[in-house]
Residue, then its C-alpha position, 0 to 999 in steps of 0.5 A: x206372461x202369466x195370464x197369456x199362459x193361462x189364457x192359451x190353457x183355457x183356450x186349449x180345454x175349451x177347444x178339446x172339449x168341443x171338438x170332443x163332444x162334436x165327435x161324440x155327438x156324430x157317433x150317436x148317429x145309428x149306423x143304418x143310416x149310413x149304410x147303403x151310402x158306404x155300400x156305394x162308397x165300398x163299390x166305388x173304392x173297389x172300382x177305382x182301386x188303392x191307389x190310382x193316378x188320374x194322368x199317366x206317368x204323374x205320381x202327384x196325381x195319384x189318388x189314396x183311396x186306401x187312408x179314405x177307405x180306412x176312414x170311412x170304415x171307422x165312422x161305419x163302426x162307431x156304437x152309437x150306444x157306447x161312443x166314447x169308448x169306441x171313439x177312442x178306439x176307431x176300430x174298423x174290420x180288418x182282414x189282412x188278406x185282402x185291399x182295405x176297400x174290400x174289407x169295407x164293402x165286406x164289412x157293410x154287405x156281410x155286417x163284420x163286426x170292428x175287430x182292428x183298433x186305429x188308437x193313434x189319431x183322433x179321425x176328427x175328420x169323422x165330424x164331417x165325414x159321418x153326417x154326410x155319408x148320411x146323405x151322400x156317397x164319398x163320390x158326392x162327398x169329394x165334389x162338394x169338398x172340390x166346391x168349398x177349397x174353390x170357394x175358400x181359393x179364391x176369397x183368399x185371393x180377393x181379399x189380397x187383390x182388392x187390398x193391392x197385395x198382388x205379389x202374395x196373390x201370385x205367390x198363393x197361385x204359383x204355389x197351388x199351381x205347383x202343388x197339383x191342387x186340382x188334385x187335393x179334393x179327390x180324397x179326404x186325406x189331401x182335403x182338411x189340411x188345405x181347408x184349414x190352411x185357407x180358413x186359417x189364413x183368411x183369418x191371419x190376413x184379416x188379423x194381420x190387416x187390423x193390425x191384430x198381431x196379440x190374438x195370432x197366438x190364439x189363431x196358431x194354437x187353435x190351428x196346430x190343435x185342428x190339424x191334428x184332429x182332422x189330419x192322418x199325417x199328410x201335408x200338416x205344415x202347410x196350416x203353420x207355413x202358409x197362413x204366417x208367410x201371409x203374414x209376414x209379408x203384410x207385417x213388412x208392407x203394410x202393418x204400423x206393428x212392425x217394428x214393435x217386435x222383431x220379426x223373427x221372435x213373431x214367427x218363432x212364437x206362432x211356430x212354437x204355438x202351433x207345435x204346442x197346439x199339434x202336439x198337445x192335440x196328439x198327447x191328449x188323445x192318448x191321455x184321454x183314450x188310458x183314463x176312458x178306456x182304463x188302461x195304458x195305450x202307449x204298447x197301441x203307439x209306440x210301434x207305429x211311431x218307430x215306424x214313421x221315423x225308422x224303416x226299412x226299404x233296404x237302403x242307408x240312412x244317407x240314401x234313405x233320406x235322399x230319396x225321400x227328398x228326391x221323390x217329393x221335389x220331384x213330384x211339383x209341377x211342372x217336372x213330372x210332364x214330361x221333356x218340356x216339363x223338366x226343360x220349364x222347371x228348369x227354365x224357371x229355376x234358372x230364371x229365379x237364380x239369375x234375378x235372385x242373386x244376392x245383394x246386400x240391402x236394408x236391414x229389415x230385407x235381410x230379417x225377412x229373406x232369412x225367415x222366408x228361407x227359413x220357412x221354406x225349409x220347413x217341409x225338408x226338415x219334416x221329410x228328413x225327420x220322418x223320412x220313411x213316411x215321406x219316402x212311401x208317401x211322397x205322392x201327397x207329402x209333396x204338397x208341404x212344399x208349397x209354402x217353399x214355392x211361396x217363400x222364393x216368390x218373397x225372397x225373390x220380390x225383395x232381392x228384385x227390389x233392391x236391384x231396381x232401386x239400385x239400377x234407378x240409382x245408378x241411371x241417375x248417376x249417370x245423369 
């Protein structure tokens, strides 16, 4: 126990320290070679708007281009003569009169200097994202996120099919139909999450198949690190929820594992990792950002972090969380298209609890639908708890819901199990 404890504390310097030397290495790139692609990038978001729906009347196709205008200002205004400090900063220029994608276009054409901090998050998409406005305007830059979440979708969907798991390769597509995820790659603040999902769930599944199951730990800790470099709090729990529902499942159907442990101290271990990993990640930035920049960072945190689990939209708290839960329920496929769309959701869900219906099986059945019930929970939990984000952002916060669509498509695949066996049974019986 102690050497795996050491191990992961190794592991997570070690990751720290690459994913802070590649954002130190990126802010040394001269600001004048971005330029005249973040000009492009300001016209474009000044032309599009804040926040935009790409289908009339579908709050889950709205676009953020506020979060992504905030971040391209900050990989602008990093000093490539100074980069630590100004990374533990990510100052941009702010002008509170006017739309964040007009403080950007103000900012390149006039050259305002950064005069407003944005502490609390590393931005470690930035990695990314700088290098390539080198190159590329953010327009281009969505197009070539839209081909690699492609590319990752369906080499995760062959792996599953040309290993015959059929059910977790229809789970994953139900799931991303759900979810809007056509929609994902229109801004980098829907995108890294759902890139690390994949990759991370790639990963999980070629684990999972070699029977790999002492390096999952690794994976989960290292994976809860990356999301909170990449993400700006949107969709997290999907790079814990998904790759360990994929799994899960192969650990019942397929793992000569599967019995050394029980299966609900497994998925308890790789969420207890992934949390250390997440919240890890969030406290060194703190931690790095007091000793580099010499004093106490916590007066830049503590408001906003009251603000995302309080707030006030002048409703009670039962009302409050309510709505929250209402709003990103609603925002899945196929409810928000209109009549036919509500009479197709509720269609399904009826269809669901009819072939659903409990029935008392095997033991090792009742392990695993008590786990995928309680995964499926898990993005409820998160919206009550930081309620007022996910009552505000409901629009992408929706998307943490797509590991509870896959878990009813594995609670229903084993409860439809039993009652054919059952009915084979009974047809026997009867003969």
């Amino acid at each position: 126990m102690i050497r795996k404890v050491l191990k992961y504390i190794l592991i997570f310097f070690i990751t720290l320290g690459v994913m802070l030397g590649l954002l130190v290495i990126v802010a040394k790139i001269p600001q004048d070679n971005l330029k005249e692609n973040v000009r492009e990038s300001a016209e474009y978001y000044c032309d599009t708007g804040m926040f935009t729906r790409l289908l009339d009347g579908v709050n889950g196709s709205a676009v953020d281009h506020y979060a992504d205008s905030i971040l391209v200002n900050i990989a602008y205004h990093y000093e490539a003569e100074n980069p630590l400090q100004s990374l533990m900063w990510s100052s941009y220029y702010f002008d509170e009169h006017q739309n964040e994608n007009k403080n950007l276009l103000q900012a390149v054409n006039e050259d305002r200097e950064a005069n407003q901090q944005y502490l609390r998050y590393w931005h470690g998409s930035n990695v990314f994202v700088r290098p390539l406005l080198a190159c590329f305007n953010v327009k281009e830059i969505y197009v070539i996120n839209a081909v690699i979440i492609a590319l990752l979708i369906l080499g995760l969907l062959a792996m599953l099919i040309l290993r015959k798991a059929y059910v977790p390769a229809v789970a994953f597509a139900i799931g991303l139909i759900a979810v809007g995820v056509w929609f994902v790659p229109t801004t980098f603040e829907y995108t890294w999450n759902f890139v690390v999902m994949l990759v991370m769930s790639i990963i999980g599944i070629a684990m999972a198949y070699k029977d790999s199951w002492g390096k999952a730990g690794a994976l989960f800790l290292v994976g809860g690190m990356v999301t909170n470099y990449l993400d700006f709090l949107s969709t997290e729990t999907i790079t814990l929820t998904v790759p360990l529902l994929f799994m899960l499942w192969i650990r019942d159907n397929n793992s000569v594992d599967k019995n050394r442990k029980e299966t609900i101290v497994f998925a308890g271990k790789s969420a207890i990792v992934w949390g250390i990993g997440y919240v890890g990640m969030w406290i060194s930035k703190w931690v790095v950002s007091a000793i580099v920049l010499g004093q106490n960072t916590l007066p830049y945190i503590s408001s906003h972090v009251k603000e995302r689990l309080d707030g006030d939209v002048g409703l009670s708290l039962p009302q409050y969380v309510w709505a929250a839960l209402v709003r990103n329920t609603r925002c899945l496929f196929p409810f928000e298209y209109g009549v036919g769309g509500i009479f197709l959701g509720v269609g399904l869900i009826i269809f669901a609890l009819y072939i659903g219906y409990v029935h008392y099986g095997k033991k090792e059945d009742k392990k695993y639908i008590m786990v995928y019930v309680l995964i499926a929970l898990v993005p409820y939990i998160r919206y009550v708890v930081l309620h007022n984000h996910a009552y505000l952002h409901y629009f992408f916060t929706y998307r943490a819901q797509l590991a509870t669509v896959m878990s009813v498509v594995f609670v229903l695949e084993l409860l439809t199990d039993r009652r054919l066996i059952a009915h084979g049974k009974a047809k026997r019986r009867k003969a």
